[in-house]
N, C-alpha and C positions, 0 to 999 in steps of 0.2 A: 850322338850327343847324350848326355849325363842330365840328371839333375842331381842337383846339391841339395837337399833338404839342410838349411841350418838352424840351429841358434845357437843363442850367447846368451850368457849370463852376465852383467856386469856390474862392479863395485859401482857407487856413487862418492861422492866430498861429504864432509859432514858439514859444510862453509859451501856455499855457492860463490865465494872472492877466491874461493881456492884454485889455482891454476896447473898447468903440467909444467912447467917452466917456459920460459919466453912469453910468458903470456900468454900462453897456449891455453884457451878454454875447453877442457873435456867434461861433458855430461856423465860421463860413464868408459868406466874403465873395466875393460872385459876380463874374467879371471874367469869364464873357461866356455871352450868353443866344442860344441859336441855336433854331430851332422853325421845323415844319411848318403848314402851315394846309392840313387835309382836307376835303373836303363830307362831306354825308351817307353819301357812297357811296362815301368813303376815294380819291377820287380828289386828288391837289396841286393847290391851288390856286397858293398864294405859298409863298414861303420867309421868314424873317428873322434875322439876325446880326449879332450886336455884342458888342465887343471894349469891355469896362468898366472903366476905369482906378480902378485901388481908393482909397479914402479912410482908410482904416484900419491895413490890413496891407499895404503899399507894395511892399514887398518878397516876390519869390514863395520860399515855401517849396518846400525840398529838392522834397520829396516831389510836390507838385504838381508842379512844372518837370519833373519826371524823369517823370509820367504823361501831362501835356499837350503839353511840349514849349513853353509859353511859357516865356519870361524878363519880366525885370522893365521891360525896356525896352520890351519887346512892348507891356507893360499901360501904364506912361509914354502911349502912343497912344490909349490908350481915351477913351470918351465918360465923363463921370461918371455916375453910378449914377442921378440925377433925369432926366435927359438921356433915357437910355438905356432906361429904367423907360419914360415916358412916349412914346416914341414906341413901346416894342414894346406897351403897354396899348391905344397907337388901330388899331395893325396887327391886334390881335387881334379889333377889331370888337365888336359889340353880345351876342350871340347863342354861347356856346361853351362845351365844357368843356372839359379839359387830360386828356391824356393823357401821362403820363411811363414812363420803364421805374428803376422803383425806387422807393423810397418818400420819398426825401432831397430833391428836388427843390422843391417846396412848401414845405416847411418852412424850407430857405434863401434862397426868393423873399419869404418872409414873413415871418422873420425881419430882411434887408435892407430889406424896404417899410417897417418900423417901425420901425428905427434912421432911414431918411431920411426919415420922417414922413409916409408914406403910410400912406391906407386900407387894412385887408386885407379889406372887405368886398366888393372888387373881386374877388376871388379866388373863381371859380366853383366848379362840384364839379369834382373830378377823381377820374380812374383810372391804377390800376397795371398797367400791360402788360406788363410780369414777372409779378405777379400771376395775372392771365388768361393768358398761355402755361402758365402754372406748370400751372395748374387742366386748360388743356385739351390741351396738347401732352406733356406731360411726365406727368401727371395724379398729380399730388402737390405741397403747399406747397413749394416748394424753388426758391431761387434759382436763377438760371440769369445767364450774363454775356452781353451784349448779341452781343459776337460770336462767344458759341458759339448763340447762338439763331437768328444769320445762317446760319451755320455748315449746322444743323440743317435750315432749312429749305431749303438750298440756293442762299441769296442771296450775292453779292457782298459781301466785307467792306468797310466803310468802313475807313479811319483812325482809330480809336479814342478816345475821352475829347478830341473836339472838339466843342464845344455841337451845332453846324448838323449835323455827319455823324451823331453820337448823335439828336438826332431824326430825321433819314434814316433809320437803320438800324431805328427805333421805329418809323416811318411803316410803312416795307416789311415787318417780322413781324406790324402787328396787318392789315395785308391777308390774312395766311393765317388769322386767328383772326375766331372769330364775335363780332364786337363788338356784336350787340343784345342 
């Protein structure tokens, strides 16, 4: 068995009445899924990353742009959401669970798979590696931000709130935590 180390980055509405159509409420529309692939023994296997040109919310809100650093034309280049979905479902292989650092992640991958008319029963178990640092590094429920958690344990900071670096930076702190 695998773990998936993910995240996602995703667009937001600049309208909270704005819908996906059918009346389909999306919090967040993911335009781009970056993720580790660990063995059993937290060692990288692969990497994968893409850049998902939104269907919905076209246009990047303030607030994203100003934390990610895309623009609108950035996303313009993306793969569509089916495209993109699909080839990171066969990278992730048979066998895994998903590991994230927060608990938002899941929710907007599967949120997205059902506005584009995927299964979510594809969707394995996952963990929260905020969570687990929380419990055992920190030893109290209490968030923690991804790179004061580098931070702390002495690893090199990524580039911040980029899919692919954000699971880097998840890969490298749950090596210091006892993930059995």
């Amino acid at each position: 068995m695998n773990y998936i180390v993910v995240d996602m980055e995703w667009n937001q509405p600049y309208n909270n009445k704005v819908t996906a159509g059918d009346n389909i409420s999306l919090s967040g529309e993911i335009v781009q899924i970056g993720a580790v692939k660990l063995d059993e023994a937290f060692n990288e296997i692969d990497t994968f990353n893409v850049m998902v040109a939104p269907k919905y919310y076209k246009k990047i809100h303030e607030y994203v742009a100003r934390v990610t650093k895309l623009t609108t034309e950035m996303l313009k280049k993306g793969q569509p959401f089916q495209k993109a979905f699909i080839d990171f479902k066969r990278w992730c292989g048979e066998e895994f669970v998903f590991l994230t650092w927060g608990p938002d992640d899941i929710g907007i991958l599967r949120d997205n798979m059902i506005v584009h008319g995927f299964d979510t029963d594809w969707i394995p178990d996952s963990y929260d590696a905020q969570m687990i640092f929380a419990r055992q590094i920190i030893e109290k429920k209490q968030q923690t931000s991804l790179s004061k958690a580098m931070e702390m344990m002495g690893e090199p900071e990524f580039a911040a709130h980029d899919a692919l670096n954000d699971a880097v930076s998840t890969a490298v702190i749950c090596r210091h935590l006892d993930m059995t």
